[in-house]
C-alpha positions in Angstrom: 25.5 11.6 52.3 27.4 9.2 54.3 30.3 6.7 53.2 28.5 4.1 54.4 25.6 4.5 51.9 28.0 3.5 49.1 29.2 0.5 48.4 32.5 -0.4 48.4 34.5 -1.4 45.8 34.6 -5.3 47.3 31.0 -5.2 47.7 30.1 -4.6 44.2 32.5 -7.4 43.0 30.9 -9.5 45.3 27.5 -8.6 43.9 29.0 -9.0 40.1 30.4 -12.8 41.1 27.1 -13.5 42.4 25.9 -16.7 40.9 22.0 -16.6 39.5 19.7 -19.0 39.6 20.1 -20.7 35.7 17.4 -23.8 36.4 13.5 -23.1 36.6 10.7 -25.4 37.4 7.5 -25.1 35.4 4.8 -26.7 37.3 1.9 -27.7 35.2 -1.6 -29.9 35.3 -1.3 -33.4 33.5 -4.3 -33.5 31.8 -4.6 -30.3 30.3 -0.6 -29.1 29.9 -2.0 -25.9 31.6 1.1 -24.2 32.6 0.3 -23.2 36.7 3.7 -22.0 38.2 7.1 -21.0 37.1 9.5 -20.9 40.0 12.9 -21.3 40.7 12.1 -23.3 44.0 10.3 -26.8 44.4 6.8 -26.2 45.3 4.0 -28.6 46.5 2.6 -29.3 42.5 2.9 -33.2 41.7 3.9 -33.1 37.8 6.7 -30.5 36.9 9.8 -30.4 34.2 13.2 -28.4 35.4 14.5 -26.5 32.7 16.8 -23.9 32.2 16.5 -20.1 32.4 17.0 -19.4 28.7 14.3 -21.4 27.8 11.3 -19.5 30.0 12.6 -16.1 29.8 10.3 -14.5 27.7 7.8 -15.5 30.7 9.6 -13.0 32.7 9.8 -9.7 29.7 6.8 -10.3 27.5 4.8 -13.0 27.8 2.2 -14.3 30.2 2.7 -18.3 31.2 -1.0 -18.4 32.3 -1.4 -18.3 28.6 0.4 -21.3 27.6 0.9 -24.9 27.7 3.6 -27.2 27.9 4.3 -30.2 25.7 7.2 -32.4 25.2 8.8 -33.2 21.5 9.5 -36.8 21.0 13.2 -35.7 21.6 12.3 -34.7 25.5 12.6 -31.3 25.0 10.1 -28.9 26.4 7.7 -27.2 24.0 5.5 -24.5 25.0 2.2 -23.7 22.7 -0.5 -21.2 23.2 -3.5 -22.0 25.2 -5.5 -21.3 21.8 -3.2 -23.1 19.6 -5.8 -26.3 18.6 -3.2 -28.2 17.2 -1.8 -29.0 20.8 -2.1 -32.4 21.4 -1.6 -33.4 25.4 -0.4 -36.8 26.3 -1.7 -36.8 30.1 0.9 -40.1 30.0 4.1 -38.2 29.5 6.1 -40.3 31.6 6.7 -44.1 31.6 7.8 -45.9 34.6 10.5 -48.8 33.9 9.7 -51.6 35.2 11.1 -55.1 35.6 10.5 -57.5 33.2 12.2 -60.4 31.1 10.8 -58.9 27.3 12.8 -58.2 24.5 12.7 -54.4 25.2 14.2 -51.9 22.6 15.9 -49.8 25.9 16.6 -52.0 28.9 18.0 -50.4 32.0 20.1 -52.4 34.7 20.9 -52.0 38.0 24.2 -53.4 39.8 26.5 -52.4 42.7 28.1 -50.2 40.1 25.5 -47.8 39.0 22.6 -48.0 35.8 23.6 -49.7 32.7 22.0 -48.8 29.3 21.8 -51.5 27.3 19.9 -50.7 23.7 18.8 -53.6 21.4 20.2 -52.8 17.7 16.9 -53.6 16.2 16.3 -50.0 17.4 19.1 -48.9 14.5 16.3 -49.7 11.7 13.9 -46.9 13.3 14.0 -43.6 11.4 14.2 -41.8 14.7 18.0 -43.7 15.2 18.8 -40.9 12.8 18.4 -38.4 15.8 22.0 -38.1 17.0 21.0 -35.3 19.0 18.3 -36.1 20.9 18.3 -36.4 24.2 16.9 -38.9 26.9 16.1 -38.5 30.2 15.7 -40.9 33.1 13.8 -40.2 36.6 15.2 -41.9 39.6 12.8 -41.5 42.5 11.1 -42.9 45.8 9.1 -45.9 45.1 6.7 -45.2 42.8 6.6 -41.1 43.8 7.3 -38.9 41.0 7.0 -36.1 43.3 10.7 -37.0 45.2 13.4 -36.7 42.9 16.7 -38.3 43.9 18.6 -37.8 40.6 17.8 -37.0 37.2 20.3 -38.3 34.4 20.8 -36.8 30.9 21.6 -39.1 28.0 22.6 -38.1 24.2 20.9 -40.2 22.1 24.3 -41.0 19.7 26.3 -42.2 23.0 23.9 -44.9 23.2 24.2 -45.8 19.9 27.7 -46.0 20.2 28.3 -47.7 23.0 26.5 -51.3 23.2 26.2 -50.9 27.0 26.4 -47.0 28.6 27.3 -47.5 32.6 26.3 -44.5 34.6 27.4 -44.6 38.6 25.6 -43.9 41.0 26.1 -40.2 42.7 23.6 -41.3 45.7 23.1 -43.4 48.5 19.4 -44.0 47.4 20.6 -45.4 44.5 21.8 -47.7 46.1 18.3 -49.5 47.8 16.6 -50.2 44.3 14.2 -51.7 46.4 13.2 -47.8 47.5 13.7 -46.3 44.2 11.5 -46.0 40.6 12.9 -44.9 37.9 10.6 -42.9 35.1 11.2 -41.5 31.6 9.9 -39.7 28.9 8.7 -42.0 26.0 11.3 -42.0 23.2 11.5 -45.8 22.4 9.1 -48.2 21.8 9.6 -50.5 24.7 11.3 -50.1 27.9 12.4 -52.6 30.8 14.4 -53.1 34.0 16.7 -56.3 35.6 18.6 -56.1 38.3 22.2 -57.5 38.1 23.4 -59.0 41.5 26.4 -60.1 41.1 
């Protein structure tokens, strides 16, 4: 054989450093939880969750995703059942846009010039599930009212909220920016949500 059908010792190293894909998206209907599509690209599906590749792996070695359905834990965290599990009950609402108001919300989220603030109410601390340190919360910034075009997704630990009586989070984008061309979702954790925007 040739020495250029080998590869060289640089080559290989190169092919060891190579960085893999570690974040999926698992594309799924709404009002079924019927997974559709597992890729590690975005695709033209309107409701998906990105997770990473640990958590869909056995969709690659064992098991068939056609088979299963997604679900969400009251933590946010992605549960997958089997298609003939009856138990699976599928909120076709998993998502809850915050919007502006003036109530007396358990989570309200502001916007200023210098990024989102978290502001929870303490009434909250009386709920059993305050008692889930660990839980985590996440929060959808997209175009207006378009779940579909996702601008940023942020990642909140339940006990940093409790521990903080306001949680600032900068922006990292120019959208962010324009709240006037932005929603932000989330996946129902407390009991009320709300939004005001801080001018000054």
């Amino acid at each position: 054989m040739d020495d250029d059908e080998f590869l060289t010792p640089e080559q290989l190293e190169e092919i060891l450093n190579t960085k893999y894909v570690s974040e999926y998206y698992i594309y799924f209907d709404k009002d079924t939880g019927n997974i559709v599509a597992i890729s590690n690209e975005k695709l033209n599906y309107e409701n998906f969750v990105q997770v990473e590749f640990e958590e869909i792996e056995r969709f690659f070695n064992k098991d068939n995703f056609i088979n299963f359905k997604i679900n969400f834990d009251q933590d946010g965290s992605v549960k997958f059942l089997n298609r003939n599990q009856s138990e699976l009950n599928f909120k076709s609402n998993i998502v809850e846009t915050i919007r502006l108001n003036e109530n007396d919300n358990i989570l309200t989220v502001e916007w200023s010039k210098a990024g989102w603030k978290f502001i929870m109410n303490n009434r909250f601390l009386q709920h059993p599930r305050a008692k889930s340190l660990n839980a985590k919360l996440f929060f959808y910034i997209t175009r207006d009212n378009n779940i579909n075009l996702l601008i940023r997704q942020i990642e909140i630990q339940l006990r940093n909220l409790i521990g903080n009586e306001e949680l600032l989070i900068p922006f990292e984008t120019e959208n962010e920016k324009n709240i006037e061309s932005i929603s932000m979702f989330t996946l129902p954790f407390f009991e009320s949500y709300g939004m005001r925007i801080n001018n000054d």
